[in-house]
Every structure is written in C-alpha cells, then in structure tokens.
C-alpha positions as CSV (number, residue, x, y, z in Angstrom):
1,X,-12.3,28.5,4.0
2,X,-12.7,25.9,1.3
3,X,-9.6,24.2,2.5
4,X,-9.7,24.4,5.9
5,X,-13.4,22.5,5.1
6,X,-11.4,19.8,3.0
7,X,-9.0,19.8,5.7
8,X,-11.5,19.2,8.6
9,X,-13.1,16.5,5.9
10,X,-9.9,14.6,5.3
11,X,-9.0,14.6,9.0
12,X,-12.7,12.9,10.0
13,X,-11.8,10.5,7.1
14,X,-8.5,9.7,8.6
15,X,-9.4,9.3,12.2
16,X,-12.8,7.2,11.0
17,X,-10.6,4.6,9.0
18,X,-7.8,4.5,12.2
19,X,-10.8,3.6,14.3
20,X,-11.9,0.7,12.2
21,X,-8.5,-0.6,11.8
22,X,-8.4,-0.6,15.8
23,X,-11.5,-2.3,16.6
24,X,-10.7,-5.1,13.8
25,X,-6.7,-5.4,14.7
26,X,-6.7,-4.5,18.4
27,X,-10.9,-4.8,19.8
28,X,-11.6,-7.9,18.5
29,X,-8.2,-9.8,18.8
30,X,-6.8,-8.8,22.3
31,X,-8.1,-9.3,25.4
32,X,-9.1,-6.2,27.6
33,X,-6.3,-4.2,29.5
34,X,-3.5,-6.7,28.1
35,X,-0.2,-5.8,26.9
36,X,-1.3,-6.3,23.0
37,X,-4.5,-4.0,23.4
38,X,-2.2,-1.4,25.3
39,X,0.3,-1.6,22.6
40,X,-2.2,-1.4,19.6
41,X,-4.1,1.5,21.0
42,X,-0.7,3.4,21.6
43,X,0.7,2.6,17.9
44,X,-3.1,4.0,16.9
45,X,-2.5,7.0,17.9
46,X,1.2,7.4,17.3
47,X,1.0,6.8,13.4
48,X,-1.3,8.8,12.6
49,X,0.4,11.6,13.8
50,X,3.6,10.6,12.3
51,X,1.8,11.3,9.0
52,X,0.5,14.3,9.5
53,X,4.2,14.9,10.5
54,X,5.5,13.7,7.6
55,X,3.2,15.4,5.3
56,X,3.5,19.1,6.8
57,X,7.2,19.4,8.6
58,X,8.3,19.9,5.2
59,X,6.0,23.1,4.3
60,X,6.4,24.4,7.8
61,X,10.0,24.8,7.4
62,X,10.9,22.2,10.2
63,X,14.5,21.0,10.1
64,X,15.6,18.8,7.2
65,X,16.8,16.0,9.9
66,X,13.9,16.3,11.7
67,X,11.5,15.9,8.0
68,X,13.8,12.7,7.8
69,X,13.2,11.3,10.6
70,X,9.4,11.6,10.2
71,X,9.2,10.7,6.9
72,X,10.2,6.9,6.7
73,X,7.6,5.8,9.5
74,X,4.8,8.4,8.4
75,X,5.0,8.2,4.7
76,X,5.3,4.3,5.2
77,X,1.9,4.0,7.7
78,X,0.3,5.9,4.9
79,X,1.0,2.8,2.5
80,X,0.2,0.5,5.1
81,X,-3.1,2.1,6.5
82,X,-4.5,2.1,2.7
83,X,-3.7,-2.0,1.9
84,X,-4.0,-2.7,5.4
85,X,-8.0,-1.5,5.1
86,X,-8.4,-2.7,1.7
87,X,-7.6,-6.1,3.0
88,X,-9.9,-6.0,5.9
89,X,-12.9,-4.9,4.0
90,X,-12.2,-8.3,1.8
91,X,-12.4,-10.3,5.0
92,X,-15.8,-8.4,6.0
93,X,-16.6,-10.3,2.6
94,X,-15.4,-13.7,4.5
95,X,-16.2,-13.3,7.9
96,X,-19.6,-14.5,7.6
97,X,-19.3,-17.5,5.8
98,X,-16.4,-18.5,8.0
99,X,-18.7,-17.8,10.9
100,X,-21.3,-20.2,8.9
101,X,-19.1,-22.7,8.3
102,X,-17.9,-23.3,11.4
103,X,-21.1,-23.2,13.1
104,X,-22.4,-25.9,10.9
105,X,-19.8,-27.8,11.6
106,X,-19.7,-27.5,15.2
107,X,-23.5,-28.7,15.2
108,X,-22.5,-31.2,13.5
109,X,-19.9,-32.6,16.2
110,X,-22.5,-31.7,18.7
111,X,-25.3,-34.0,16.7
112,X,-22.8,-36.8,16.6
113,X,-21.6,-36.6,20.3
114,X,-25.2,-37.2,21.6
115,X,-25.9,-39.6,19.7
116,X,-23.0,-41.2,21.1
117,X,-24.1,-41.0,23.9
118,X,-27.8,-42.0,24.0
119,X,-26.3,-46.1,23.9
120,X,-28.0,-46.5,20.6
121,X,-25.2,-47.9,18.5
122,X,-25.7,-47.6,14.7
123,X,-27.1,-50.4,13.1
124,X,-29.5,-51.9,16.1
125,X,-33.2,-51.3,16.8
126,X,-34.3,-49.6,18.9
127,X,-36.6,-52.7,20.5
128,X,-35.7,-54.0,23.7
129,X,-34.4,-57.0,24.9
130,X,-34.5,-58.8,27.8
131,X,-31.6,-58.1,30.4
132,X,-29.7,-61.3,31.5
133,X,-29.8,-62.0,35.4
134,X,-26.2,-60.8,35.6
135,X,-26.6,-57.5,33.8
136,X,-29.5,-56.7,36.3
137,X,-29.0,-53.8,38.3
138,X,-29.2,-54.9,41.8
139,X,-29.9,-53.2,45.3
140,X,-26.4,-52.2,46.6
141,X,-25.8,-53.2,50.1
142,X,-24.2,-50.7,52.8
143,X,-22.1,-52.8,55.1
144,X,-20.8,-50.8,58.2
145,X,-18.2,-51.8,60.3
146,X,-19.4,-55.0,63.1
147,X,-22.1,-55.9,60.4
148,X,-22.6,-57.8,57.3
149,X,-25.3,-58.5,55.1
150,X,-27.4,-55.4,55.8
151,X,-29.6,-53.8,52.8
152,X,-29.7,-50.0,53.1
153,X,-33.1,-48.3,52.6
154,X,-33.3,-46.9,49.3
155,X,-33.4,-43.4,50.4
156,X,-29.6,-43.8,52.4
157,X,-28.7,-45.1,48.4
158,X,-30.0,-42.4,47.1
159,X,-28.3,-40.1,49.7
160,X,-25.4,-42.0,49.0
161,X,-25.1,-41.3,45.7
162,X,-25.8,-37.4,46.2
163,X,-23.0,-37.3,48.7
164,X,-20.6,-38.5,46.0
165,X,-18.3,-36.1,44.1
166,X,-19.0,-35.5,41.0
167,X,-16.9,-37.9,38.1
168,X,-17.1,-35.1,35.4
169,X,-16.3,-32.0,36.9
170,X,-12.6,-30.7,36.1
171,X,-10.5,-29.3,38.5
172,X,-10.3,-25.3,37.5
173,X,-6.5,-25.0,37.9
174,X,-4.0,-27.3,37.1
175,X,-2.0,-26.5,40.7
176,X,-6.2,-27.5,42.1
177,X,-6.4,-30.9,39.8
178,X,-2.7,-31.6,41.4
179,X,-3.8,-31.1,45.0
180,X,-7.2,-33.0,44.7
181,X,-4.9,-36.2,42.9
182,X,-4.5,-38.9,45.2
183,X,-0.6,-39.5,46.2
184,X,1.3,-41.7,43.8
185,X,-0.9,-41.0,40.8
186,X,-0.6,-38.2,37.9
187,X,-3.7,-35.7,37.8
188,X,-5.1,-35.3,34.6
189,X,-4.5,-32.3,32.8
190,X,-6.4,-29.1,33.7
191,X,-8.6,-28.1,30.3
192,X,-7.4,-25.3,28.9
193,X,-10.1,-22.1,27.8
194,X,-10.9,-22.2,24.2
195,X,-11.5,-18.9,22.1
196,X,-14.9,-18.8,21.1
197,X,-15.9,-18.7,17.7
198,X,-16.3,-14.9,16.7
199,X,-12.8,-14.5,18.3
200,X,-11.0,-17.4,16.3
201,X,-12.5,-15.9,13.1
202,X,-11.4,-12.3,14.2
203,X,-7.8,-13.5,15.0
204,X,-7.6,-15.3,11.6
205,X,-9.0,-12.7,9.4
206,X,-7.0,-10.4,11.4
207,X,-3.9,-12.1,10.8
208,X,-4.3,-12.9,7.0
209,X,-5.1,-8.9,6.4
210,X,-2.0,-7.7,8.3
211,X,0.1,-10.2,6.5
212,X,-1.4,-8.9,3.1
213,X,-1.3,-5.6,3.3
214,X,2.5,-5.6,4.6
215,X,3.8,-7.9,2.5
216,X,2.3,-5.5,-0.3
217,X,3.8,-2.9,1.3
218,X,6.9,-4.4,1.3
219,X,7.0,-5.2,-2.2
220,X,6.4,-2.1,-3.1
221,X,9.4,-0.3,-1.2
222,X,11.5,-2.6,-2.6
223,X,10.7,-1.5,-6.1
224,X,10.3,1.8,-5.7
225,X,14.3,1.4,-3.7
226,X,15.7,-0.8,-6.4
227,X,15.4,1.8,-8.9
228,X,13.4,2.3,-12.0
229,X,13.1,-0.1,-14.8
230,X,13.8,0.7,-18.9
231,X,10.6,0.8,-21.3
232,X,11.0,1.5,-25.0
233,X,8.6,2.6,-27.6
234,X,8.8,3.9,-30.9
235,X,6.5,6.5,-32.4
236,X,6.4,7.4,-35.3
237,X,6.5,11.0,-36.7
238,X,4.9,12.2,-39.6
239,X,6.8,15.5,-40.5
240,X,10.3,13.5,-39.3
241,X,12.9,13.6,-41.7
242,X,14.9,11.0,-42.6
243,X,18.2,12.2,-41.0
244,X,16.5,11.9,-37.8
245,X,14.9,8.6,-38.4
246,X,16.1,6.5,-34.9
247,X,16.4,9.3,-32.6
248,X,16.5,7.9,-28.7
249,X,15.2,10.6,-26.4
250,X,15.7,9.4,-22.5
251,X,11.9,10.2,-21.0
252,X,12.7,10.8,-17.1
253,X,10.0,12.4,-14.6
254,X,9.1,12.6,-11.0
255,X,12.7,12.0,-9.5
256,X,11.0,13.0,-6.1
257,X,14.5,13.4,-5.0
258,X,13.7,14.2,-1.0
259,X,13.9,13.5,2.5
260,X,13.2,10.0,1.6
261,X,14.8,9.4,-2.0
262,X,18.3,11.0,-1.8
263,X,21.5,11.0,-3.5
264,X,21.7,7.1,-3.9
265,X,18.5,7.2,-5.3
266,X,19.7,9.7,-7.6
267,X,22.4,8.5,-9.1
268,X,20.4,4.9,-9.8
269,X,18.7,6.8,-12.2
270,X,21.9,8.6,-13.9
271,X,23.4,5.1,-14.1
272,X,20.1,3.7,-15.8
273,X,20.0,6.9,-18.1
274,X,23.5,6.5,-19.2
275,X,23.2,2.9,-19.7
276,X,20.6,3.5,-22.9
277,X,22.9,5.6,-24.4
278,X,20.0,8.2,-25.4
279,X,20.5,11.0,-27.9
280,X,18.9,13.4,-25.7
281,X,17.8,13.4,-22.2
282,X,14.4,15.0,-20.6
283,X,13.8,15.6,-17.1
284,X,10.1,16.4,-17.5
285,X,9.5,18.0,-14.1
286,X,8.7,17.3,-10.1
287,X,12.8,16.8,-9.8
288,X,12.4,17.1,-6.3
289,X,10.6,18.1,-2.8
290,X,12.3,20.4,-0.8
291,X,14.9,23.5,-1.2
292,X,18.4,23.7,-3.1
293,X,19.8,24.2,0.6
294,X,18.8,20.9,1.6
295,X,18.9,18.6,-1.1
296,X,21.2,20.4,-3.9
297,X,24.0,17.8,-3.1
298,X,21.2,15.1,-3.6
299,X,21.0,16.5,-7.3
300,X,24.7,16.5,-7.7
301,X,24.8,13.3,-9.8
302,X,22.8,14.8,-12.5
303,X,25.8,16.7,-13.6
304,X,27.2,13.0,-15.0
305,X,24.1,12.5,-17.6
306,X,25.1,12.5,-20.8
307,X,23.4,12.7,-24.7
308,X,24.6,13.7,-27.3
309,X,22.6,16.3,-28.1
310,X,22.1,17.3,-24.0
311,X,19.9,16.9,-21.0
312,X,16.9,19.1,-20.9
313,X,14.5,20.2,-18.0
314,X,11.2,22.0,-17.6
315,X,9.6,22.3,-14.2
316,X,6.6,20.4,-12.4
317,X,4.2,21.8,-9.8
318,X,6.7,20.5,-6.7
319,X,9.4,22.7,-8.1
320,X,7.1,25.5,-7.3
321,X,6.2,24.2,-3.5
322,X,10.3,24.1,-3.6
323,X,11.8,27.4,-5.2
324,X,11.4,26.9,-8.7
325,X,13.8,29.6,-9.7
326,X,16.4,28.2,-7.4
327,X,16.3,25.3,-9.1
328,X,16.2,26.0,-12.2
329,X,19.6,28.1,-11.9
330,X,21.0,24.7,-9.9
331,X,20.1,22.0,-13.0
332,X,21.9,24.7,-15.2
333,X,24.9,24.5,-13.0
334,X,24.6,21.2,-13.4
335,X,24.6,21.0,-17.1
336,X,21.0,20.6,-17.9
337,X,19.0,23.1,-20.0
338,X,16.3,24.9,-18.6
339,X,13.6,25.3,-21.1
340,X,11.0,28.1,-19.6
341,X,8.7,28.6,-22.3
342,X,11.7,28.0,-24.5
343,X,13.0,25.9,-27.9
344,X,15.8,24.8,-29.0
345,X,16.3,23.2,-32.6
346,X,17.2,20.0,-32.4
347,X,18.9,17.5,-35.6
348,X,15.5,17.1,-37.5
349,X,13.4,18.7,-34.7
350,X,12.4,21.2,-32.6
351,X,12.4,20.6,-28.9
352,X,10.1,23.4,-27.2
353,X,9.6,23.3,-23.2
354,X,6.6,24.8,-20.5
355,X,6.4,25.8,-17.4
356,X,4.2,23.7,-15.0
357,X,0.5,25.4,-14.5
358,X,1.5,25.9,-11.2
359,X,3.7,28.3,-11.6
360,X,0.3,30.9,-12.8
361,X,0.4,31.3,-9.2
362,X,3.7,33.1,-9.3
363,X,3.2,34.7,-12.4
364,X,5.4,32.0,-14.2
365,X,3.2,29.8,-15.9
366,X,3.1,28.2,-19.3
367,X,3.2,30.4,-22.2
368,X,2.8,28.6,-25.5
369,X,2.8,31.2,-27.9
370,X,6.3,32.0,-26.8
371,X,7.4,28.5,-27.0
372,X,5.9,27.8,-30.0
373,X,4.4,30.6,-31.9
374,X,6.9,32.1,-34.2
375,X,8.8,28.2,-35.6
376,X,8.4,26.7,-39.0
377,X,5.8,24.1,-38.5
378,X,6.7,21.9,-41.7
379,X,9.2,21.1,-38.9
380,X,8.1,18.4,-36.4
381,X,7.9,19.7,-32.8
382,X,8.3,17.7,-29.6
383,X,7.0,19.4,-26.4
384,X,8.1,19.1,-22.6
385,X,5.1,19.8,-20.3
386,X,4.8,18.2,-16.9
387,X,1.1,18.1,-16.8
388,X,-0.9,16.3,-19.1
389,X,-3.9,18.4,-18.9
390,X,-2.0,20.9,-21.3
391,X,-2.4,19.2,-24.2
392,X,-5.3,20.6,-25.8
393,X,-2.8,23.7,-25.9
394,X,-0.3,21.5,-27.6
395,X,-2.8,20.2,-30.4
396,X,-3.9,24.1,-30.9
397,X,-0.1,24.9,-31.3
398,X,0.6,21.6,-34.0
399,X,2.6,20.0,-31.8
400,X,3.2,16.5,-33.1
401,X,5.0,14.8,-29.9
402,X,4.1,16.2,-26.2
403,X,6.4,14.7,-23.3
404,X,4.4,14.3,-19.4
405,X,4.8,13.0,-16.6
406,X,3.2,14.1,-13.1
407,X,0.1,11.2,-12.7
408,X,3.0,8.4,-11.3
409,X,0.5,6.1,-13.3
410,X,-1.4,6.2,-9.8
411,X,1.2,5.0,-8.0
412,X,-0.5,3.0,-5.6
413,X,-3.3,0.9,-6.5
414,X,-6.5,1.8,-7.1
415,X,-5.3,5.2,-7.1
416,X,-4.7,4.7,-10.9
417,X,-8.8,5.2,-11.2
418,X,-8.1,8.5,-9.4
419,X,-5.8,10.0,-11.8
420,X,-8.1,9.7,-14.9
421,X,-10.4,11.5,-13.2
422,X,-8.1,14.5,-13.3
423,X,-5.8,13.5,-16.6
424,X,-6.6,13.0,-20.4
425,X,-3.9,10.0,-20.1
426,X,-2.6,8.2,-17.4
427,X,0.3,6.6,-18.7
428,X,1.1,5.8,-21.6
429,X,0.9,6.7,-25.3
430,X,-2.3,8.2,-26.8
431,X,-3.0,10.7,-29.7
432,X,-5.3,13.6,-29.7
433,X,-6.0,14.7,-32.8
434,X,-2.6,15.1,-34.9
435,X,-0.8,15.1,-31.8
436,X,0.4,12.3,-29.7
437,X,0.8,12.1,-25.8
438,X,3.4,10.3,-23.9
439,X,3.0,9.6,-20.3
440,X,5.9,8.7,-18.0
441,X,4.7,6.9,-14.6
442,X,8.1,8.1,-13.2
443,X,11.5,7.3,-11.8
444,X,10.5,8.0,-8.2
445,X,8.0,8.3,-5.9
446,X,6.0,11.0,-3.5
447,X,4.6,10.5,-0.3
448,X,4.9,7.0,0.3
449,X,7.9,5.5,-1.0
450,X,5.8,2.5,-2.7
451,X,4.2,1.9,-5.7
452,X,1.7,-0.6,-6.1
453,X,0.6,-1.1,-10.0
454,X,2.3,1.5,-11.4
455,X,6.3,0.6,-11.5
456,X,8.9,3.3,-11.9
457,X,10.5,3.8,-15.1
458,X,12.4,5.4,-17.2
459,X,11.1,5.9,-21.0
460,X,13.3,5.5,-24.2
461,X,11.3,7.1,-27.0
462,X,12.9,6.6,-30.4
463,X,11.6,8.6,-32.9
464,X,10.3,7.0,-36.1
465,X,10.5,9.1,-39.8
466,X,7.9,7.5,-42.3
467,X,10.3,8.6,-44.7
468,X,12.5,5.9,-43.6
C-alpha cells in the first residue's frame, strides 16, 4: 500500500513537472494548432512514457533488446527533464525584469517619437512667430473642367479632403500593396507582424533554458562514455606494518554494466585498472543491472584484471534486483574472489568482505561477526561493504579501513544533497572514530547515463604504515 501511495505521488510529480515544461517550451512559444505546438505536445507525451519504459521493462522481464531500445531515449529524457526545469525555474527569476526592461525602454521610444512629432524641435521656444505670407496656408481652389479661377466652398474642401485615401494606412498583404501600386513604380514593402513582448521574452528564455539544460546533458554523457578518471589517496594505517608500507589497492564500484553500459564500457575500466598497476583490486558492489543470461558476456573482460595479490568482490543491492548468487558464481569464473561475509589474509592485512543489506531480504545479508569476529585484531583490517551506512558495524568490529561505494557521489547535481540525507559520507574519505571510511563515486552510472558533479572514477588507495 505504502508504495503504490509513493508510486501514485511520484507519478503526480512527474506528470506536474511535464506540464510546466509544456506550457513554457510549447504554450508560450508556438502558435496555436501549428506544426511546432503539434510536435511539442506529441514529444510530451511520448517521453514520459519512454521513462517509465525504461525504468520498469527491465523488472518486468521484457526482452533485453527491447530494455535497449528503451533505455537510451528514456533514461536520457530523465537527465534532460531534471536540467531542462532547473533551467527554466532560473529564467522565472529573469523573466520579469526582462519584461521591465523592455517595457521601459519601449516607453521610452514611444516618448521620443511624439515628441517628434509635436514640430517642437529641441532647443526653440515654444512662443510663436509670425508666419511669412508665403508660408500661409491658403484657400485651395477646385478648378473643373471649362472653368478657371473658381474658389470651392469650404465644406466641398472639407469633403474633399474626407474623400481622400488615407497616406498612412498600409496595405495588409504584400500581393494587396502590389495591386494598389500605380504601374511602373515599386510598392513599398508590406510590414511584417511583430511578436509582442511577453512572447519575445518567452521565446528567448525558452531558448537559453533548452540550450542549457542539453548542453549539460551532453556533457555529462560524454563523461560518463569516455570512461572513469584515476584518483589517488593515501591513508595512513596505524596497526600497518612496515612490510606493507605502499600497498596500492584498485577501489572500483558501481560498474552499472547494463542495457546502456555494455562490454565497451567494461573493458574501459579493465584497461584503466590495469594501467595503475594495483596490488589488489576491489570491486565493491552494484557490478551490474540485469541477469548473467543477458549481460554475462558484458562481464567477460573482467577475467583480464590483474593484482598481484587478486581481484576481489562483494555484492551491492542491484546484484540482488539481478541474481545475486548467479553472479557471484560468474565473477568466480571470472577469476575474482567472492567475499560473502568472508576474509582472506592479505601481506600485512586482513581483507574481510559483506554482503549488501539488501540481501536481508533473501536471507543473505551482512554478517559481521563471521567476517570479522574470530581475527587477531593487533592486525589491521580493511573491509568491503557496498553501503556506507554499515559503518557503525565496522567501528564496533575495529575495523581500521572500510571500502564503499553505492551513493555515485549524487551523480547528478543537486542530487549530491540527497544522498547525505541517507549516507554518513558521500564521497570521499572520513574517519569515525578509530575507523576510516572511503567513498568511491563510481566507474559507471544508473539510470541516466550522465553525471553532473560527481565524475566517475576509479580509486587507488595506497596504504600508509607509520612505521615507515
């Protein structure tokens, strides 16, 4: 009930924000029943629905080509919708000074056209002076044809004058301004309708939003598809030894590999890995979105990490939207090690792993005692857990180092204030207590492949002995 109520909310939400993003791209900028307003109110409906495509072929078991298919453009219009509003709520911010401005300044023109035209140049009084005899008006003379000399009464003037066309009126077509020209002259051109004010300031506010919010857009896919970047820190450990002083671990989360991020995308990342020469890789969860059936070639690549002490992997909650246990029995064919509430000892260390929280709901969730209850702990222990939120349960179990992922850093802008709402740390390195917290924003992205504030990466942690 509770989520078909969140459901019904989100879905208001949705069609609320498509609305305004109609009346402000479409309403206000396009003239009724023209081919612009019919083609914006078509692509209104039509993208939304794309997204909601996008976002639930995948756990309705729809067809992997046809969750492909749906994803680029509905995933994308996500991106779009959110910068595309952002953007227009700024120009709410301008649109009435613009509209102030340039009413001021058309009163302005106005002000200076009549005076123009009251015959009052600048720089003369306004007393007046007497009219030479030749600058008199006169009493105009109607002559017709077998007399001369005749004065009209003033009224036939005055009809006269009535009877003329009038000088300032413009013809309302140019093929009318054309016909009323006398032959062997050139018609002056017809005027052509201005947009009024309101509709000028729509079409430019319009215009500077949609090239805004796309060309964020667009830098965003591009550096989510170019690949993750290469961060290193050091931290420091206290119970490190010496031997181990240096030691390069590869951080790597939230691959995402799915029907948007494949193969390609994949092996970007095994290249970027292998280029840092690490000691020891970690695949700290959300590896991918969608079955072994589907995307298992996609994963392939993985099989060409290489550490030399290993690649390791603990699951994230999309595992367990994906078959977790499926998976985790792939990246072993692969050559990665599983660690389900596991440890392995490690030259100086011991590495300890965690289910992802989500798997409680399968009866496979994190177990800490069984990771870590029965080591030595004069030994320093680093810990893979793909949520942050677990790390209260590391500090209780003396964990000195814990390994995350999961919050993408936000991924798109200002969704970063979102996520610390629900995590202790972003991204990032922070300590708690005696234990410290690493973050990864990730090597891929979910949803909307974009990432706005939060770049992809890929974490080389080398481990620091104060013993050194």
């Amino acid at each position: 009930m509770v989520f078909a109520l969140v459901g019904l909310v989100v879905l208001a939400l949705l069609g609320a924000v498509h609305r305004y993003v109609w009346r402000r791209f479409v309403g206000d900028t396009t003239a009724p029943g023209s081919r612009l307003r019919r083609a914006g109110t078509v692509a209104a409906f039509v993208l939304p629905l794309l997204s909601v495509g996008a976002m639930t072929s995948g756990r309705v078991g729809a067809p992997f080509w046809l969750q492909q298919v749906l994803a680029w453009p509905g995933f994308l219009w996500l991106a779009c919708l959110l910068y595309l509003t952002l953007a227009l709520l700024v120009g709410e911010v301008v649109r009435p000074v613009l509209l102030r401005v340039l009413a001021r300044r058309d009163a302005a023109r106005t002000g200076a056209e009549s005076g123009t035209a009251s015959g009052t140049p600048a720089g003369t009084s306004g007393t007046p002076t007497e009219v030479p005899d030749e600058t008199r008006p006169r009493t105009e003379k109607l002559v017709t044809s077998g007399s001369t000399g005749v004065s009209a009464p003033p009224e036939a003037v005055a009809r006269t004058a009535c009877d003329a066309p009038d000088p300032v009126a413009e013809p309302e077509t140019e093929a009318a301004a054309t016909a009323s020209a006398p032959p062997g002259t050139t018609p002056a051109p017809a005027l052509v309708p201005q947009p009024s004010r309101r509709l000028f300031v729509s079409r430019v506010i319009g215009g500077a939003a949609a090239a805004a919010g796309l060309a964020t857009v667009g830098y965003g896919a591009y550096g989510v598809l170019r690949g993750p970047s290469v961060r290193r820190i050091t931290v420091p450990l206290a119970k490190l030894p010496r031997a181990a002083h240096g030691f390069r671990i590869a951080v790597v989360s939230d691959i995402h590999i799915g029907p948007i991020l494949g193969r390609a995308h994949t092996r970007r990342i095994v290249d970027t890995i292998n280029a840092t020469s690490p000691d020891l890789v970690a695949v700290v969860g959300d590896l991918v979105d969608g079955s072994v059936a589907d995307l298992g070639s996609a994963a392939e690549p993985l099989a060409a990490l290489r550490a030399r002490h290993g690649s390791y992997f603990v699951t994230g909650n999309h595992e367990y939207f994906s078959g977790a246990e499926q998976w985790v029995d792939h990246v072993r064919e692969l050559g990665l090690v599983p660690l389900e509430n596991a440890r392995a000892e490690i030259e100086g260390f011991d590495l300890a792993g965690v289910n992802d929280i989500a798997g409680e709901t399968e009866g496979q969730g994190p177990d800490f005692g069984r990771a870590l209850g029965d080591r030595d702990r004069g030994r320093a222990a680093v810990l893979m857990a793909h949520q942050p939120v677990v790390i209260h349960d590391a500090v209780e179990h003396g964990v000195d180092l814990q390994l995350s992922g999961h919050t993408h850093g936000g991924q798109l802008w200002p969704g970063n204030y979102l996520a610390e709402l629900a995590n202790p740390t972003v991204a990032g390195l922070e300590r708690y207590g005696d234990t410290q917290l690493f973050v990864s924003r990730g090597a891929g992205a979910w949803g909307p492949p974009v990432r706005v504030g939060a770049p992809s990466d890929i974490t080389v942690v080398e481990l620091a002995s104060r013993q050194a």
